[in-house]
N, C-alpha and C positions, 0 to 999 in steps of 0.2 A: 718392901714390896717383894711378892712369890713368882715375882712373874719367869718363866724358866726360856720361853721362844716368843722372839720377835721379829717379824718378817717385815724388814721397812724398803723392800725391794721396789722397785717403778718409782720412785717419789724426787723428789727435786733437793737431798740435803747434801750439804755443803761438808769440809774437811772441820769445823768447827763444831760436828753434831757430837762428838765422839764424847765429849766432857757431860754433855745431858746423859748417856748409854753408860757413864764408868759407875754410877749410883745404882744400875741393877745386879745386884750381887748374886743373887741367885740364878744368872742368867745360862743357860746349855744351848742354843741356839741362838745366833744372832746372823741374819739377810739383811747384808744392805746393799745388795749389787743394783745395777742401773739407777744409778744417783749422780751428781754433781761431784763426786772427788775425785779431786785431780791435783795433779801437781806433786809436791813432796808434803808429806800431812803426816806429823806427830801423833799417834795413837798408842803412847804411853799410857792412856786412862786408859787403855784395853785390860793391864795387867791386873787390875782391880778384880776382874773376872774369872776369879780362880775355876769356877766350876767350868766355864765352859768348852763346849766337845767340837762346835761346829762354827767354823768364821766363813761368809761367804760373803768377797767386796769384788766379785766378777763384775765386768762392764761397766766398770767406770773409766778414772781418765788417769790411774796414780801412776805416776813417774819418777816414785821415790829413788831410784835406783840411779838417775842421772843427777840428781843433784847430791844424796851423801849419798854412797854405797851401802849395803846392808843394813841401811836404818831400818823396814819393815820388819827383817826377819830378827834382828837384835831387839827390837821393842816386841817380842812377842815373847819372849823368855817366861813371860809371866802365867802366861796360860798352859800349866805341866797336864790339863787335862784335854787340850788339844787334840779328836782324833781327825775333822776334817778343817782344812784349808784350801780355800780356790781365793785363785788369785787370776782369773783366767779373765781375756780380753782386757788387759789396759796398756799402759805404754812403758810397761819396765822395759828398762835396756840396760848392757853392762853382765857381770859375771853375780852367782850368787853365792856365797860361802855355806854351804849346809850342815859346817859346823855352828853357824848362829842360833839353828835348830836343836842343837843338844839338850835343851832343857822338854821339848816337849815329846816324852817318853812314850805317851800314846799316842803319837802320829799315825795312821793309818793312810789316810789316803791324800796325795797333793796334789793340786790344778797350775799348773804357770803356763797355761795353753794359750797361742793367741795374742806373745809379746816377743819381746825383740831382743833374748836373751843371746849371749855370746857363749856362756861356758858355766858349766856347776862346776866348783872345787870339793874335791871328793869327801867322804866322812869313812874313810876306812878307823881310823885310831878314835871313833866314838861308838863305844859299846852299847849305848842306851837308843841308839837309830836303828834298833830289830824290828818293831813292828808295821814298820812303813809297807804295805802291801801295793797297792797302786798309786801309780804315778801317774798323773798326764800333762805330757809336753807336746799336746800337738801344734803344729804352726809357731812352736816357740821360736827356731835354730830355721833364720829364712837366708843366711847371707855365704851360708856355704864353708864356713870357716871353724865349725864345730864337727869334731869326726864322731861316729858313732861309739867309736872308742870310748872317747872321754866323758861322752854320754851313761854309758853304759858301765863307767868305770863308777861312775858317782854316784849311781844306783843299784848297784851290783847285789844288794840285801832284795831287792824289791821283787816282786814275783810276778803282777803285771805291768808293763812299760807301753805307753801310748806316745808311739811318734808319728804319729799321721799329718802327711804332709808338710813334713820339712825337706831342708835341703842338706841332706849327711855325708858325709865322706868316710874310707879305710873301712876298717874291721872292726870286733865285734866281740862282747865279753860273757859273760852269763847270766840266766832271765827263763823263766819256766812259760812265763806268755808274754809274745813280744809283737807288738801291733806296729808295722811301719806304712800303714796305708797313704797314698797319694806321696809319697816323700821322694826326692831325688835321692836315688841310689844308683849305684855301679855295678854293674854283672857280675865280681866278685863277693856280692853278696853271699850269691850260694854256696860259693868254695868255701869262706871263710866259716860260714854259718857251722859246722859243723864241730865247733868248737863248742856250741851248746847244746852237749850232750842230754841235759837234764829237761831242753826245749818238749812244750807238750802242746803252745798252740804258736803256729806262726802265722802275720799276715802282711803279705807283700804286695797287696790288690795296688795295681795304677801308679807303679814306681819306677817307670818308662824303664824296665829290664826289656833286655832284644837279645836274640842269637839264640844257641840251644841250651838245652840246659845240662851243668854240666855235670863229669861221671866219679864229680870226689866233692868229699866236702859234705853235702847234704846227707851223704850215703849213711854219715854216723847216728841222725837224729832216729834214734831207733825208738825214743818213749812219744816220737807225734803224734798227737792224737787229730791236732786241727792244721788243714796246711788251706791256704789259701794264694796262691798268685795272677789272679784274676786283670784282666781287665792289662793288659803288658805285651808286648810285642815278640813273646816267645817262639818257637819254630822247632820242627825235626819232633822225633820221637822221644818220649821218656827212657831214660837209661835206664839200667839193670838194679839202680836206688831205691826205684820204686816197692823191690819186694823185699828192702831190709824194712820198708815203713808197716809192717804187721799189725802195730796197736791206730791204725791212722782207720778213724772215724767220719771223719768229715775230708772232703778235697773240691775244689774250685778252681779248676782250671780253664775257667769263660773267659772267650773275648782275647783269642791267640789263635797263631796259628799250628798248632799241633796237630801232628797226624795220628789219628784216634782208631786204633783196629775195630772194624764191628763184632770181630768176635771177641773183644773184651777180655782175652785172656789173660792177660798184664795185670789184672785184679784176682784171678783167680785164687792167690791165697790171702784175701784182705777179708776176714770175714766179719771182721770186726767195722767195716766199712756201710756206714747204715745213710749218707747225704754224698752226693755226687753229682756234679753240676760241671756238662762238659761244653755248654753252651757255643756258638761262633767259633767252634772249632772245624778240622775236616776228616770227615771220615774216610778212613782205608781200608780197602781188603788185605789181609796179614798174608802173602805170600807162601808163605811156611808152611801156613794149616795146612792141612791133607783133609781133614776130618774133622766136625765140629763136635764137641764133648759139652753137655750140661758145667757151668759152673755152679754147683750146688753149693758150696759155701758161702754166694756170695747174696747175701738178700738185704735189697736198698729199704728204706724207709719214704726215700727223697729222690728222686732223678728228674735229673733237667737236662735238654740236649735238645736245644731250640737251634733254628739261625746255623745250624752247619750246612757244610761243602759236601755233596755226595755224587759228584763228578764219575761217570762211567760205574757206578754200583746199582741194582738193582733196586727200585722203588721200593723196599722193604722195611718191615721193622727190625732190629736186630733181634738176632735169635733169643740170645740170654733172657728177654724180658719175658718169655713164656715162660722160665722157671721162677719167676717173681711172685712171692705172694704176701707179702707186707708191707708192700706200697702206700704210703698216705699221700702224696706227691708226685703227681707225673706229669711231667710238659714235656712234647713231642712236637712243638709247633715250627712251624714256617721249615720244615727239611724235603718238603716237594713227595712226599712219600704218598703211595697210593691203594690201591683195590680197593675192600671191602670193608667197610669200618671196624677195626677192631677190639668187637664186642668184650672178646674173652679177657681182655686188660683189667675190665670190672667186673667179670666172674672169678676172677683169678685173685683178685684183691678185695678182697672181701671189708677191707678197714680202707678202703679209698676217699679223700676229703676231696682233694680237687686234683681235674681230669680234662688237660687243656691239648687240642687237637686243633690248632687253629694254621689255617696258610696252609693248608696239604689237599690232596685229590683224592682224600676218601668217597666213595661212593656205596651210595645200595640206598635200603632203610635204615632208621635205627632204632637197633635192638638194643634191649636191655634187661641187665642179670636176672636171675631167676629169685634170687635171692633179695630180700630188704637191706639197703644199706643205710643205717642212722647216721652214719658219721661223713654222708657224701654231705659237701656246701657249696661244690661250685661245677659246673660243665658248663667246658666252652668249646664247641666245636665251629667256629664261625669262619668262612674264607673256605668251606672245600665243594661237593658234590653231591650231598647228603640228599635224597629223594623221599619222597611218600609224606605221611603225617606220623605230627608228633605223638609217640605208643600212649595209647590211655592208658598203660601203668605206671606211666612215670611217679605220679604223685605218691604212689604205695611204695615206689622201689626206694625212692627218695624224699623220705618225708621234710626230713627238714634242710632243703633244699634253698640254701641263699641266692645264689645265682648264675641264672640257666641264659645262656648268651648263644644263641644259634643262625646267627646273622649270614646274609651273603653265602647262601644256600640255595637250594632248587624247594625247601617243603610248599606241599599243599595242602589247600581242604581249611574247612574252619579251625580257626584260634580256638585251642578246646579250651572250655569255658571251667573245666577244674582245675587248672592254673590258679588259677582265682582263690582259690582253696587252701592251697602252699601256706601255713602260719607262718614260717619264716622268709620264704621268697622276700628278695630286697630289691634284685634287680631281674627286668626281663626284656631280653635284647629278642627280639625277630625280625627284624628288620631285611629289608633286601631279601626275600622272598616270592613265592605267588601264594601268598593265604587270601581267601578270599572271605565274602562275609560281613559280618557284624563286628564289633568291639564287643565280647560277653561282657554280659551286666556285673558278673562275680568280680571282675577286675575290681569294682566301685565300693565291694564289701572287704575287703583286706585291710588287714590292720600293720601291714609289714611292707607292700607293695611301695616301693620309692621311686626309682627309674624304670619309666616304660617307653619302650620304643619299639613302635610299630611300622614307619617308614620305608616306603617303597614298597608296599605289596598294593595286591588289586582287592583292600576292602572299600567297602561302600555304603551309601545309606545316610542317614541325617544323625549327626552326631549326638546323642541324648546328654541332659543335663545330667545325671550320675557319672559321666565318665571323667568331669571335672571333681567329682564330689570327696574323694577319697582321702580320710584325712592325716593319710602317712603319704600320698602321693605329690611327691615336689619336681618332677621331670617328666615333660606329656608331648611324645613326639610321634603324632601323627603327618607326617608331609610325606609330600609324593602317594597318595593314594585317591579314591574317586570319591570321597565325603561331597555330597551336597545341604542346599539349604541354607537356611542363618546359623549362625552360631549361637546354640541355646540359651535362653536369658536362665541365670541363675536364682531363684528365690531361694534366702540364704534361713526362711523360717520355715521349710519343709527341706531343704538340701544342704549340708554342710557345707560353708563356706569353704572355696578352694587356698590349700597353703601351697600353690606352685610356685617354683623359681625359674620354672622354663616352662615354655608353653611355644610349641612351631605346628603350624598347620597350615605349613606353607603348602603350593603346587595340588591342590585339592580346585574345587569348583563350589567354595563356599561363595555365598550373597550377603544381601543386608550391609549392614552398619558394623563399626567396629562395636562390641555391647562396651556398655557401663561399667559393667561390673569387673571386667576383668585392671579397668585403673584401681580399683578398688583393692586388688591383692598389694600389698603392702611391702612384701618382699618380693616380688616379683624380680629378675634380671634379666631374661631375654623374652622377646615377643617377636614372634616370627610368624606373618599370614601374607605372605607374600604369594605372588601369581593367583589369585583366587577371582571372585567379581565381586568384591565390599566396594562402597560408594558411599556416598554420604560422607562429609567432615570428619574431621580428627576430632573425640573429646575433648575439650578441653581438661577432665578429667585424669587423663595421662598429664598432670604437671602435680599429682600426686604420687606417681613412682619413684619414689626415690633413692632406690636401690637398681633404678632401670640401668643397662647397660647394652645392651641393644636393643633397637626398635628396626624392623625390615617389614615397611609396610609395602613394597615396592610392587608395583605390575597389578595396580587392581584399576578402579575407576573414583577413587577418594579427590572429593573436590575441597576447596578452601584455601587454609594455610597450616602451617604449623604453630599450634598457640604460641603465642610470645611468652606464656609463663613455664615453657618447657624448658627445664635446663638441671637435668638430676644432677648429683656431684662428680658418681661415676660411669658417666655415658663414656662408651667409647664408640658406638660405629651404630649410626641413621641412615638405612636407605629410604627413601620415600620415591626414587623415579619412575618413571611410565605411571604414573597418574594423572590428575587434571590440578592439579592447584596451581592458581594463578594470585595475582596479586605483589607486591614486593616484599620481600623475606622479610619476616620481621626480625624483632633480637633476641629471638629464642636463642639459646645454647652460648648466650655472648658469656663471653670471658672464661669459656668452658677449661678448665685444663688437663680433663681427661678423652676429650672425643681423637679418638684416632681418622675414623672414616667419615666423609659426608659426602653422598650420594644425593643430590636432588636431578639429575639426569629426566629430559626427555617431559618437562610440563610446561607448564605457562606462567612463571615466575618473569615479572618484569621488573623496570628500575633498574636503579645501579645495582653493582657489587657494593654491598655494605663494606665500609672502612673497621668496621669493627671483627669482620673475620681475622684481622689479622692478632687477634686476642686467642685465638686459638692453637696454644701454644704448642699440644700432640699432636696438631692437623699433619697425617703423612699422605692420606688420598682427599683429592676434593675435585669432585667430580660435578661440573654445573652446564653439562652438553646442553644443544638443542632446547634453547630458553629466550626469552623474549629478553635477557637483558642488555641493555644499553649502556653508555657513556664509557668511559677510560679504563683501563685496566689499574686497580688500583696498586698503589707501589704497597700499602700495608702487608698486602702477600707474602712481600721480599721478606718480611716478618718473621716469616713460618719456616724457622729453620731445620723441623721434620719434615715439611714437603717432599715428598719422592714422585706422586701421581698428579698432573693438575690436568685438566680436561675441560679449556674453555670455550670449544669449537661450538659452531652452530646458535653463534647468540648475535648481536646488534651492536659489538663490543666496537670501538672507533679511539682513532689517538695513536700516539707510540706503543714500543714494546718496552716495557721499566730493565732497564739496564742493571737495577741491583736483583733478576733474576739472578744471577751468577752467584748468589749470597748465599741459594740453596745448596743443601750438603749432598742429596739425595740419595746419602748411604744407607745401605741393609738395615733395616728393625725387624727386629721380632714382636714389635706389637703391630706393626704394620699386617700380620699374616697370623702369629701365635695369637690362639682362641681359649686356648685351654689354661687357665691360669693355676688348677692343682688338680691331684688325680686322687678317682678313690682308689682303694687298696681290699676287696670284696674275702671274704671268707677265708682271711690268710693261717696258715698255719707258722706259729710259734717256733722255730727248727729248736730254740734252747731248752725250751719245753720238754721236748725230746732227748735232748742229746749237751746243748751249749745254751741256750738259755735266749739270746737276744737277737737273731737272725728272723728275718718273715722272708718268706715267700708266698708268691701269688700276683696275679694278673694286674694291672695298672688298667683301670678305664678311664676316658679323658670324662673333663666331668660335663663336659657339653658337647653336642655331635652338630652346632648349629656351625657350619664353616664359613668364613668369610671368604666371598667373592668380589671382584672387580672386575668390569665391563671396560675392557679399555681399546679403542682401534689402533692400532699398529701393522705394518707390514703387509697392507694392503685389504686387511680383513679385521674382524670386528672379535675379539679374542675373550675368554675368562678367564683371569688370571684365579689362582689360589695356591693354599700353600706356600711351601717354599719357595715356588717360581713367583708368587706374588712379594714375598720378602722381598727379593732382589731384583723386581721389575722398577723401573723410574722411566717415565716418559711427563714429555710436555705438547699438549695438542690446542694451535690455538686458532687453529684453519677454519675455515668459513665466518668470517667477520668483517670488518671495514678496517682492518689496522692501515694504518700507513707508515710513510717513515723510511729508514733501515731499520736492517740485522743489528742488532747491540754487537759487536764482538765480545764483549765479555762473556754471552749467549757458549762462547767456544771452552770457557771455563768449566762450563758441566761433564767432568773428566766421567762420572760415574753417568750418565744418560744414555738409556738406551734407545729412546725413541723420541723425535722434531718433529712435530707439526707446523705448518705454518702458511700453509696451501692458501688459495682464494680465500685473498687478502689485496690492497693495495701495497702493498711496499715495496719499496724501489731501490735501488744503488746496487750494491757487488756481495757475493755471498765473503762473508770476512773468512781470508786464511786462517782464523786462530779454533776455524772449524775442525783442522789437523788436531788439534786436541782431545776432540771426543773421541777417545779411546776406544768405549765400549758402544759407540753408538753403532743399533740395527739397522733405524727405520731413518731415514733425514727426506720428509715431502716438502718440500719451494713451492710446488707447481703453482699453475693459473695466478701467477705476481706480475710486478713489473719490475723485476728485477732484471742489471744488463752486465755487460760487462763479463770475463769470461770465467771458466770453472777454474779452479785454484785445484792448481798439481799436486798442492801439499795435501789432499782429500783423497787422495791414492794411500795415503796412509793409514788409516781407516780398516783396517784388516779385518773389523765385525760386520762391515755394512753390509748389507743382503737386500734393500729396499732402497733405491735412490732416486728421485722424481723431479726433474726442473721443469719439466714439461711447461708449456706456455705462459714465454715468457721472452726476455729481450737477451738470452747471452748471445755472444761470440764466438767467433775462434774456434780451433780445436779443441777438439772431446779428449780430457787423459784417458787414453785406454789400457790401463793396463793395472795387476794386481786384479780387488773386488771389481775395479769400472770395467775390467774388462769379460764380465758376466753379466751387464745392466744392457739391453736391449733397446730399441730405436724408440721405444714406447715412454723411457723418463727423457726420452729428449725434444721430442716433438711439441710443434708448436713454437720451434725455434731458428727464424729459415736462415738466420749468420750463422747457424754452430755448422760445423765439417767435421769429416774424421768419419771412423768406424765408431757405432755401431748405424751411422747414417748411411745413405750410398751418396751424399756428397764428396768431394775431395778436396781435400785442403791445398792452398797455394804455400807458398813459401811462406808468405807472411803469417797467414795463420797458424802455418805447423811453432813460428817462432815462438809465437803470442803465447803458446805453453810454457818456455823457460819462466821458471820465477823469478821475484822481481828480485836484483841485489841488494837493492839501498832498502835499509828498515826504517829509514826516516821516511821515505814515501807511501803517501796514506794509504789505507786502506782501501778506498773509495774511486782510485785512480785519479788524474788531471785537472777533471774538470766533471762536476756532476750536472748531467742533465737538471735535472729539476733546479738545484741554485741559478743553473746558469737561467733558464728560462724565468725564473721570477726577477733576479737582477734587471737583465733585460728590459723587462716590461717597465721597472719601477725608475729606473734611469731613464726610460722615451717617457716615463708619464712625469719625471724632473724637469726635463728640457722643454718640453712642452708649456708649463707652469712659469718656468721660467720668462719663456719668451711671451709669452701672453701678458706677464706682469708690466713687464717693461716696457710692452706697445701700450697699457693704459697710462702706466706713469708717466711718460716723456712725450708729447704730443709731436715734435720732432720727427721722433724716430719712427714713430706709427705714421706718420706723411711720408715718411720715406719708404718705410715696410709696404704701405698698400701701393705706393710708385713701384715699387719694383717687383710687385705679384702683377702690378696693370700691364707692366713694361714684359713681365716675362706672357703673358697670359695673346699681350698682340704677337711677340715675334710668334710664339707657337703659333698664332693663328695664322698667321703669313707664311710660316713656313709650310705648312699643310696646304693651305692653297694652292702655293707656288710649287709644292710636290704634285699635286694630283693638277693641274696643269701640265706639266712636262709629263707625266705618264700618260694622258692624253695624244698629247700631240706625239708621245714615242709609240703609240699603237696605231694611228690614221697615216704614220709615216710604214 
């Protein structure tokens, strides 16, 4: 057999395959990564395979290394024509001898990235280990007890080294490109570094270095060409090193705190200096200058200097970049810089690809160069002051124009309809605007047009069926604008069928029915028509999306149910509230294991809570306010151990409160609030293309702009959460219903809670002290209960509370006033005429000020002595014993019942005699 590459990669074989693979002799490529082998596995039939150049058994599970040592690399002897091996992601652990290696003379490149190696034993006294060029050992060396040293020592031939993200210790040998990205390192990195004189790229991005950097050491790398220490806790100013680095091409100093002169003069003899990325840094004025001079040597290809500090400096652009004219690369964003938008950055640069202006206070019109530029792909100037309309030359200045992002701006006038036109155009952001107008038709003829978003400006008018029509258009974000009418029916034998994956046209004044047709797109994933006036049923239809992932039909007038056959794989968040559907929930979405949100808020949903919600294993909001439902709260709930948001106020809910509430975690997710699950990356330019080969830059857009919101009350008002603040919001509201019962104290275990409802409700007995435990709790509402008994002292601990409400209800006692109670006004306590204290104008007696100390003994319940409601049922049920009792007895014993009615006769005359013979003598003591 001739067969030379075989790629048995993704498949399920076992360590036993190896004896079928030793029969192909002519083999040069052999993949069998992500497979079943594990363990310590024999691949002695490898050596059969004289010819081959490439082994790759990444991602499996081999551990050969803990049961013999070096059996991997000693059974490979055989393959002398070996130039790649990856070995990368499985479970070697242990040292490697890379003397076992001696026989494969063309080794060029090695992987052991991604296991649990302790130490390579060097190969200095093997003369045939020259060609090894790249190494990579990222993630190998995680325990801290391998120094770079001895890393470095074992590889000392090799010329690129990949240690990204390990954990290294000491110093440091020789290496021409040396990658330590994400790796624990020591601040004498840089001192020591300087021992590798021959270094041409170094990279030290996110190797938690702190302090300044220092003024020996580095100074020697005279041949740098790439320096990189990004993303690290640096500080102070670059030392006087900086101008031994002359051959240094690329430098990355984002995401520190460095004090960065805006006159730039610290570069001025870098001419050979073409990518510069000074990102999250802060800029200075250099004290020194007197006079600011051209640096004419220095001409970027690439500059970045987003996200910095420009503290007491003039809203300006740095001077030097008016001598710039070979710019492919500019981002200038979020640095607060202002006047007049500056035009002359793309007259001046005449070879500009992308031109990112975003987060500043530019203002005017915008202008553009006089000049065509071919090679622009992308302008973003979104987030500043930008006025007038977009120049009808854009399209000729920039023909082949990917994407033009102008969001969160002041433009007006119509959306010009040569947009449309753009053969490459991919993405078009206007969003947040006053464009007023129509949707131009020319959008619907693009053959490049992918994301469009139009949201928040003041168009209008009846949305046409072309505007779905477009058959490169998969992203259609109309909301927040004054669209009326139905939603056009599509006929897919005069209009091309729509391929969207997003479709929002929410907050508009559209009517009608949800259409047909739009179940009908197949890949579809969000559908957003929220706040609009649709009415009429849900499809049943939609239980053919099955790529759906969100549905927000919320705020219209849609009556019914939700079909029961709706339940895509990856839904994750259903609003349906403020509408009219009534009936009892069916089992749509049952056993779902992707829904994070569910919103039915505010309809006419009766019946129970279904038992099967608690099948809902993502559930972290579940919102089911203001609903006709009735009977128990079910304990399935307690199930939902992502619950953070539950919202079951305003229903007919009756019974206790499930005490395995305390079961919820209601800690931070990010899928709870994160929408965006990957970004695109628009018109990037290649930096190694240029210069190094494998570096991009350019703008990240999230790939969807539909955010998720939460309607939750807390703190006395009725609130939106989103975002971040929606990540880490947890409340529980279960007020206006029939509960009865007590407080669970286990209720006090929700350490992470920040807001209790629990308001108008029947429930009775003592707020549990184990309330001291909610840490982080804002909001805590009691009111309108029957709860008695007095406020637990230990609730002064509470140092977040900002909301506290007992109001009408049965306590006692003294008010703790002090700490947060002592900012909570007469208004949480009212409706309680035992409680005393400030913030009442009552005043406490002695006994009540007692009634504050807490209790000593821990064995004394919670509940205090003696609870009203037991005692009163006891009570009754013991007079209705006694009663029964005696009634038995007078029928059984005939006796006794002569003597029982004798002696009601006998008590029945003295009474009457005595009453006589009273009102008699008060007679005769009045006529006397």
């Amino acid at each position: 057999m001739n067969l030379e590459v075989l790629d048995l990669s993704n498949n399920l074989l076992k360590n036993s395959s190896f004896a079928y693979i030793s029969g192909l002799s002519n083999l040069k490529s052999l993949s069998i990564g992500r497979n079943n082998l594990q363990g310590s596995i024999d691949i002695k039939e490898l050596n059969n395979l004289a010819k081959l150049k490439k082994l790759d058994m990444s991602l499996n599970e081999i551990e050969s290394l803990r049961s013999f040592q070096g059996s991997i690399l000693t059974h490979l002897n055989g393959l002398s024509n070996l130039k790649s091996l990856n070995l990368e992601s499985n479970h070697l652990k242990g040292s490697i001898n890379l003397k076992e290696l001696e026989a494969l003379n063309d080794l060029q490149e090695l992987d052991f990235s991604y296991n649990e190696l302790q130490k390579f034993l060097p190969v200095k006294e093997i003369g045939n280990f020259k060609k090894l060029r790249v190494a990579k050992l990222n993630r190998a060396f995680i325990d801290g007890t391998v120094s770079l040293l001895q890393v470095l020592e074992a590889f000392s031939l090799v010329k690129t080294l990949y240690l990204r993200d390990n954990y290294l210790n000491k110093t440091i040998f020789t290496q021409e490109e040396l990658f330590l990205d994400y790796s624990y390192l020591s601040n004498n990195i840089l001192e020591s570094i300087g021992a590798l004189t021959s270094l041409k790229a170094l990279s030290l991005s996110d190797c938690r270095l702190t302090g300044t950097i220092p003024t020996k050491g580095w100074c020697d790398l005279r041949n740098l060409e790439e320096l990189d220490i990004s993303e690290n806790a640096l500080e102070g100013t670059f030392s006087s090193c900086l101008d031994n680095l002359t051959y240094l091409q690329f430098l990355d100093i984002s995401n520190n705190h460095f004090e960065v002169p805006t006159s730039f003069k610290l570069f001025t003899n870098h001419s050979h200096l073409k990518f510069l990325f000074i990102n999250q840094n802060n800029l200075v004025r250099e004290p020194t200058i007197q006079t600011w001079a051209p640096i004419q040597k220095l001409q970027l290809k690439a500059f970045s200097m987003s996200n910095c500090t420009t503290k007491g400096l003039p809203k300006e652009l740095p001077n030097f970049l008016y001598y710039q004219y070979d710019l492919r690369f500019l981002q200038l964003s979020y640095n607060n810089f202002g006047g007049k938008i500056p035009s002359w950055l793309m007259e001046n640069n005449t070879r500009l690809q992308q031109f990112f202006l975003i987060g500043n206070s530019f203002t005017g019109p915008l202008q553009l160069p006089k000049h065509t530029n071919v090679d622009m792909v992308e302008i973003s100037m979104s987030y500043n002051k930008i006025e007038g309309q977009i120049p009808l030359n854009i399209c000729s200045t920039f023909p082949h124009l990917v994407v033009l992002s102008l969001f969160n701006n002041t433009f007006e006038g119509n959306i010009p309809p040569y947009l449309g036109g753009l053969k490459s155009l991919f993405v078009l952001d206007l969003s947040n605007n006053n464009f007023s107008g129509r949707i131009p038709r020319e959008f619907a003829w693009s053959n490049s047009l992918s994301f469009l978003r139009l949201s928040n400006n003041n168009l209008s008018g009846k949305i046409v069926p072309t505007t779905f029509s477009s058959n490169a258009l998969s992203q259609l974000y109309l909301d927040g604008n004054n669209f009326h009418g139905e939603i056009p029916l599509i006929d897919n034998s005069t209009v091309g069928f729509p391929n969207l994956w997003d479709i929002d046209l929410s907050n508009n004044h559209l009517s009608g029915s949800v259409p047909k047709w739009i179940c009908n797109m197949s890949y579809l994933e969000t559908l957003d028509l929220s706040n609009n006036h649709l009415d009429g049923l849900i499809p049943s239809e939609l239980c053919n999306l099955d790529w759906l992932e969100v549905l927000d039909l919320s705020q219209n007038n849609i009556s019914g149910s939700l079909p029961s056959c709706f339940n895509p794989p990856p839904i994750k968040r259903v609003h349906l509230s403020r509408n009219m559907l009534s009936s009892p929930l069916p089992r749509a979405l049952y056993n779902s294991s992707s829904l994070v949100t569910l919103d039915l808020s505010q309809n006419n949903l009766t019946g129970k809570i279904p038992y099967w919600i608690g099948t809902l294993s993502a559930l972290s909001i579940l919102i089911m306010k203001a609903n006709q439902f009735e009977g128990k709260i079910p304990s399935q709930l307690c199930q939902l151990k992502s619950l953070s948001i539950m919202d079951l106020s305003q229903n007919k809910l009756f019974g206790h409160i499930p005490s395995c509430f305390s079961n919820l975690t209601l800690e931070p997710k990010d899928e709870k609030s994160h929408f965006y699950e990957w970004d695109y990356i628009f018109g990037n330019i290649a930096i190694k293309d240029l210069v190094f080969g494998d570096r991009d830059s350019g703008q990240t857009y999230p790939s969807r702009y539909v955010e998720e919101q939460v309607e939750f009350a807390t703190k006395k008002g009725l609130y939106m959460y989103s975002g971040n603040i929606l990540k880490y919001m947890s409340g529980v509201d279960l007020s206006c219903n029939r509960l009865t019962g007590q407080i669970p104290p286990e209720i006090g275990n929700l350490s992470e809670l920040h807001s209790l409802n629990l308001s108008h409700n029947n429930l009775i007995g003592f707020i549990p002290s184990t309330f001291s435990k909610l840490k982080q709790i804002e909001s805590l509402d009691l009111s309108n209960n029957n709860l008695s008994g007095r406020i637990p002292i230990q609730l002064t601990e509470l140092n977040s509370l900002a909301v506290f409400n007992v109001s009408y209800n049965n306590f006692s006692g003294s008010i703790p006033y002090k700490a947060q109670f002592g900012t909570f006004d007469e208004s949480s306590y009212m409706g309680n005429p035992f409680l005393c204290g400030p913030p009442l104008h009552e005043n406490c007696t002695e006994s009540d000020s007692a009634s504050t100390v807490p209790n000593a003994s821990d064995g004394e319940k919670e509940y205090g002595l003696v609870d009203k409601f037991v005692f009163y049922v006891s009570f009754w049920v013991t007079y209705g014993i006694v009663l029964m009792a005696i009634a038995t007895v007078l029928y059984i014993n005939p006796y006794w019942r002569q003597a029982w009615f004798y002696f009601v006769e006998h008590c029945i005359t003295a009474c009457h005699f005595f009453i006589v013979d009273s009102l008699l003598q008060l007679s005769m003591f009045r006529r006397s």
